[in-house]
N, C-alpha and C positions, 0 to 999 in steps of 0.2 A: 785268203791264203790257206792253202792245205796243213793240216795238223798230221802229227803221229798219235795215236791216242789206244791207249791199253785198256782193255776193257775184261775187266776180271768177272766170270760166269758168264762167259759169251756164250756159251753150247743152247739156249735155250731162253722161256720168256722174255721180260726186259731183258737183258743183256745180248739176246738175238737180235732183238726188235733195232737198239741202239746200236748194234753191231753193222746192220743194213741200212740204216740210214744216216750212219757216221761217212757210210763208202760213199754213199749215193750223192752225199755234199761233198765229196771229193778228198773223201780225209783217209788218210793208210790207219788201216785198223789192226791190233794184235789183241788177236783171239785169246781168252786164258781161260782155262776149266780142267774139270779132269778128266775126262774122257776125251782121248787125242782123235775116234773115230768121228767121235759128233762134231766134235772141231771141224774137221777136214769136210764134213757134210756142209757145216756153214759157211766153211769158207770160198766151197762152192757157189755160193748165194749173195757174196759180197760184189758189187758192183767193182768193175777194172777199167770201166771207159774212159776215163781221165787221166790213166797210163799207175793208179793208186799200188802198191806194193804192201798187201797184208802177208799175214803170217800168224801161228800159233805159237801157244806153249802151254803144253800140260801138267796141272800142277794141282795139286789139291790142299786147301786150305785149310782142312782141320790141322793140317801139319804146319802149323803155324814157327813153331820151329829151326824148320827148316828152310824158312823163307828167304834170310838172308844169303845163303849157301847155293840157292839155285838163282834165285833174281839179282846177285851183282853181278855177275860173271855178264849173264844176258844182258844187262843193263847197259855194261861199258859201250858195248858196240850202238845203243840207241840212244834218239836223244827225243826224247818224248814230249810231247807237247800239253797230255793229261791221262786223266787215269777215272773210269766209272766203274765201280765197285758194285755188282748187281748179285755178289755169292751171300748167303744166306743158308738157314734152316730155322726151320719154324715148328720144331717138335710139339706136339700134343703130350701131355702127363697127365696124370691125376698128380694129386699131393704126395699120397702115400707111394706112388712110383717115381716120384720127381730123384732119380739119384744123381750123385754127381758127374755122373759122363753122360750125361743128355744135359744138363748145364755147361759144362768144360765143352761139348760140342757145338753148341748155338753162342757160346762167347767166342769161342775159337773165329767161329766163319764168319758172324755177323761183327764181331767187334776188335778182339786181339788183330788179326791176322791183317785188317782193313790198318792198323795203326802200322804193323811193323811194315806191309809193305811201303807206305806212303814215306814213314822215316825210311827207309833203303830207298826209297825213289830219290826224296830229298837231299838225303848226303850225297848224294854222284852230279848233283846240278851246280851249275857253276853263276855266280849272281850277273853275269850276261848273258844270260840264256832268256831265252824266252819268255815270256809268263806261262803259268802251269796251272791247269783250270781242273779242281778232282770234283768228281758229283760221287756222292753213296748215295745206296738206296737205306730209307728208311721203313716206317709204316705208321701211320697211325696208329698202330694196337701199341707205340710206346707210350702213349699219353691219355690213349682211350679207347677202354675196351674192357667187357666185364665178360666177354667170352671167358668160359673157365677154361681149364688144362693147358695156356698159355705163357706159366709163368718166365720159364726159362725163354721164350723168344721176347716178349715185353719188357724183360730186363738186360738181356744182350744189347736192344735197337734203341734203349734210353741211355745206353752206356758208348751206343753210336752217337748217337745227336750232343751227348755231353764232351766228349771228347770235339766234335767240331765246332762248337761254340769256345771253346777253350784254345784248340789249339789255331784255329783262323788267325787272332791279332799276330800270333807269332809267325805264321807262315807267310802273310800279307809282308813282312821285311826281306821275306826269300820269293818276291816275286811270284805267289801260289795265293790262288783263290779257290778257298776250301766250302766246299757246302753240302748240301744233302735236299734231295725229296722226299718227300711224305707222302705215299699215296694209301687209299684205303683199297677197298674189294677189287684188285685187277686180275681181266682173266687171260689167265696165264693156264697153265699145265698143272701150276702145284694146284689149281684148286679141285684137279680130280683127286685128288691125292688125303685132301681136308673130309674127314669121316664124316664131319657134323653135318656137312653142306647136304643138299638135295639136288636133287635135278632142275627144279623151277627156283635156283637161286635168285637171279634176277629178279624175279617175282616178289621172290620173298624178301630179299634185301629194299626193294622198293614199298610195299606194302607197309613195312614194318617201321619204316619211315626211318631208319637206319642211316641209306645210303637210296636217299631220293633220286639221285641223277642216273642210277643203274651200275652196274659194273663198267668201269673205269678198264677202256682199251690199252694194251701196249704201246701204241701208237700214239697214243696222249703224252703216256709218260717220255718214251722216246723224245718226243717235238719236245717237250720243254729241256729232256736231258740235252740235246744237241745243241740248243739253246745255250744253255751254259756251258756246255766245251767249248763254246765260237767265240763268244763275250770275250772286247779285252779290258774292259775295267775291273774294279773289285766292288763291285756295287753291293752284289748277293753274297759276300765272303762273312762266313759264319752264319749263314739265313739257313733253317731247315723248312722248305716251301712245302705246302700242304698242296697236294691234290686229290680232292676230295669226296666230288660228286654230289656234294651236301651232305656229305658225313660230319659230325664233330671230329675236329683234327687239335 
């Protein structure tokens, strides 16, 4: 049976990845980022063959804020069937630069904002409704990683995985299975964007014996993301699943 499912940082990496192979299994997908052109790019790219009805909504997360003020209104009219969490930021600091609105920004995206939507999703669902299957992304670098100038993202994504071990028993009575993946080195777009990285990462990340399996596809993460928005038990609820490649996770 076809899902509605909301996929918050669809515009790009996972969240694209998941976006197109949400459709492709027949599922109505709504787009959310903040760029409403790249939206409309992707929504271009979303499979229609199965008669599937997506849509966007541009929204940006740092503004954690003002979440409840734009998603109930949106909300009343849908009735959603899950929700992947793929927004993030993963600032680099040193120490002596580490201030507090590059913390306040990588909490905001990667953890505040992941809570408040998920309570405003929760309070509009009614206990005959469906079951409600959320995946967040996580990372490894929450648990393991001596990468320096990371500290404000390794502490965001351990304040993600804490909150869904905590809050899963409670949402498992509201008919919601809450969980998260784990994945290490995937290539995605943010990794041109990582100063530290090289050209011959791959290389190096396997050499280094890091992350032996190599960099870890979209496509991976995706298959197992869609995996769990399909699931109707609560098997995985509260599990944060490593995908790893032979990294320590």
């Amino acid at each position: 049976m076809s899902k509605t499912v909301l996929v918050a940082g669809a515009s790009s990496g996972i969240g694209f990845q998941v976006s197109k192979d949400l459709s492709k299994n027949g599922n109505n997908v709504i787009l959310c980022s903040r760029s409403k052109n790249k939206l409309e790019e992707c929504l271009n790219n979303l499979d229609t063959s199965k008669g599937q009805k997506h849509q966007v909504i541009s929204f940006d997360f740092e503004k954690t804020d003002n979440i409840e003020s734009v998603f109930t209104p949106l909300l009343q009219n849908l009735k959603l069937d899950g929700l992947v969490y793929c927004v993030g930021n993963g600032h680099q600091a040193k120490f002596k630069d580490l201030k507090t609105e590059i913390i306040q920004t990588d909490m905001k995206t990667n953890y505040f904002s992941f809570v408040e939507l998920l309570r405003i999703i929760m309070n509009q669902r009614k206990q005959s409704d469906n079951q409600f299957n959320c995946v967040a992304i996580s990372s490894v670098a929450s648990t393991y990683t001596n990468e320096k100038y990371y500290c404000s993202y390794t502490s965001s994504k351990s304040a993600l995985e804490g909150a869904i071990r905590v809050l899963s028993p409670e949402l498992i009575k509201k008919n919601c299975m809450l969980c998260a993946v784990k994945p290490a080195v995937v290539g995605t777009q943010r990794l041109d964007n990582i100063t530290m990285l090289t050209d011959d990462l791959e290389n190096k990340i396997v050499k280094s014996g890091y992350q032996p399996g190599g960099i870890i596809s979209s496509k991976a993460v995706s298959d197992m993301i869609c995996y769990l928005i399909s699931t109707n038990d609560f098997s995985f609820s509260g599990a944060i699943i490593p995908i790893t490649s032979g990294a320590l996770g």
